[in-house]
C-alpha positions in Angstrom: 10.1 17.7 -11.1 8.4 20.4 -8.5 10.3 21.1 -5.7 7.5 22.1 -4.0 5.8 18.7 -4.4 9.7 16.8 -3.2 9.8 19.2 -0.5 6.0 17.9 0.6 5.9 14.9 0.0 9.7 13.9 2.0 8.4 15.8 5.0 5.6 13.3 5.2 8.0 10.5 4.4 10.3 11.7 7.6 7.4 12.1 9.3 7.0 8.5 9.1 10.4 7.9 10.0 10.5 10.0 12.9 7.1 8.4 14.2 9.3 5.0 14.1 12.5 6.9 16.0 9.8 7.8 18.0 7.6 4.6 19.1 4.9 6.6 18.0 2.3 4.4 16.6 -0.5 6.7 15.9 1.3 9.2 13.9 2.7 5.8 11.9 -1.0 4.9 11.9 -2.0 8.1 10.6 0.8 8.5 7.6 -0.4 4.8 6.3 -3.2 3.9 4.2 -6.0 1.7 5.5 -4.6 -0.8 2.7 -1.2 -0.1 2.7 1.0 -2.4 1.5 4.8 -2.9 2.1 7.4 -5.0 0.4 10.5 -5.9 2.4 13.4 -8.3 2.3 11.3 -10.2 4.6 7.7 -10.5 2.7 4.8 -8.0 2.6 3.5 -5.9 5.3 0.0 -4.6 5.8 -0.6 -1.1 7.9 -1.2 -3.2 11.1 2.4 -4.9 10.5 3.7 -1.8 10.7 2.6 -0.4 13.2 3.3 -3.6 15.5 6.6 -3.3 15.4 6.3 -0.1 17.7 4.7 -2.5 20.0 8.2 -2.5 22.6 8.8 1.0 21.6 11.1 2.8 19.4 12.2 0.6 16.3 15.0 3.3 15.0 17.3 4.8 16.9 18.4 7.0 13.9 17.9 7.9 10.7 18.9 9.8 7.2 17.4 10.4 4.4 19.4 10.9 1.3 19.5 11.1 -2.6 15.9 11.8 -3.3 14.0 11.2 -6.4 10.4 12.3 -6.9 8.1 11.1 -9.9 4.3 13.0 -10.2 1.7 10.1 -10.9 -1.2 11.6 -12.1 -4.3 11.9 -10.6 -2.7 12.9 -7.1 -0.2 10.0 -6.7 3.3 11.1 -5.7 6.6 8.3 -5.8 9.3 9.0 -3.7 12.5 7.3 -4.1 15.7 7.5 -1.7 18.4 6.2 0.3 17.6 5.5 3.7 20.3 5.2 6.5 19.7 3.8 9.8 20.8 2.0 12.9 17.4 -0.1 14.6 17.0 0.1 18.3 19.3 -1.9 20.7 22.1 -1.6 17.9 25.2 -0.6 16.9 24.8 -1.7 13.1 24.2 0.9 10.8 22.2 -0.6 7.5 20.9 1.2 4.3 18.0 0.3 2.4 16.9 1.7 -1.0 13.2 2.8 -0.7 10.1 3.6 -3.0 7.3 5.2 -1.4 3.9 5.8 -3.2 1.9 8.6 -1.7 -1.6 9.4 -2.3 -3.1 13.0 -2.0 -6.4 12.8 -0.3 -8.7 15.8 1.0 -6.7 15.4 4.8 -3.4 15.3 3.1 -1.2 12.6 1.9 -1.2 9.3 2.6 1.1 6.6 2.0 0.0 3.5 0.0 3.0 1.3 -0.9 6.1 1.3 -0.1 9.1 -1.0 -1.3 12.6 -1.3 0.7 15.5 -2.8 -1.1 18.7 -3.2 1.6 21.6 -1.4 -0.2 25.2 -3.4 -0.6 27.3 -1.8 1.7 31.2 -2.1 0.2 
């Protein structure tokens, strides 16, 4: 697939990641759909979900993005599959999810429309 088009598409996704590192709501606000949906180890999450956790502040302290996968969905879809590891504010405990995001190119840019996180085993 493009590298153009992984290139594009993971700079949004960090952008959304750095916007959490951050405590940035309004750039997480303006990466996410109006109907986004999420799908977490702990249920689903709607745009305003997301953005509520940056209520206190920075939910990530840091973050790395590794082993990406892109897949073109035609007409102007874009999934984004990776590893994601982190440590959340106030810890010490590095985690590592598996994620699958599903941008959507609109005239602005891309926006992101689903996402799915899948905690990794760590051995």
């Amino acid at each position: 697939m493009s590298a153009a088009l992984l290139s594009e598409i993971l700079a949004c996704e960090h952008a959304v990641w750095q916007a959490l590192q951050d405590g940035d709501a309004a750039a997480d606000k303006a990466a996410l759909a109006a109907d986004f949906l999420g799908v977490y180890p702990d249920g689903f999450s709607g745009r305003t979900d997301h953005i509520g956790q940056l209520a206190n502040g920075p939910s990530i302290a840091t973050f790395e993005i590794s082993d990406t996968h892109i897949r073109h969905v035609p007409p102007d879809h874009a999934l984004l599959s990776y590893r994601a590891d982190f440590i959340r504010a106030g810890s010490e405990i590095s985690e590592a999810m598996y994620v699958s995001s599903l941008w959507r190119r609109f005239d602005s840019g891309w926006i992101n429309v689903f996402s799915q996180d899948t905690p990794a085993m760590l051995i």
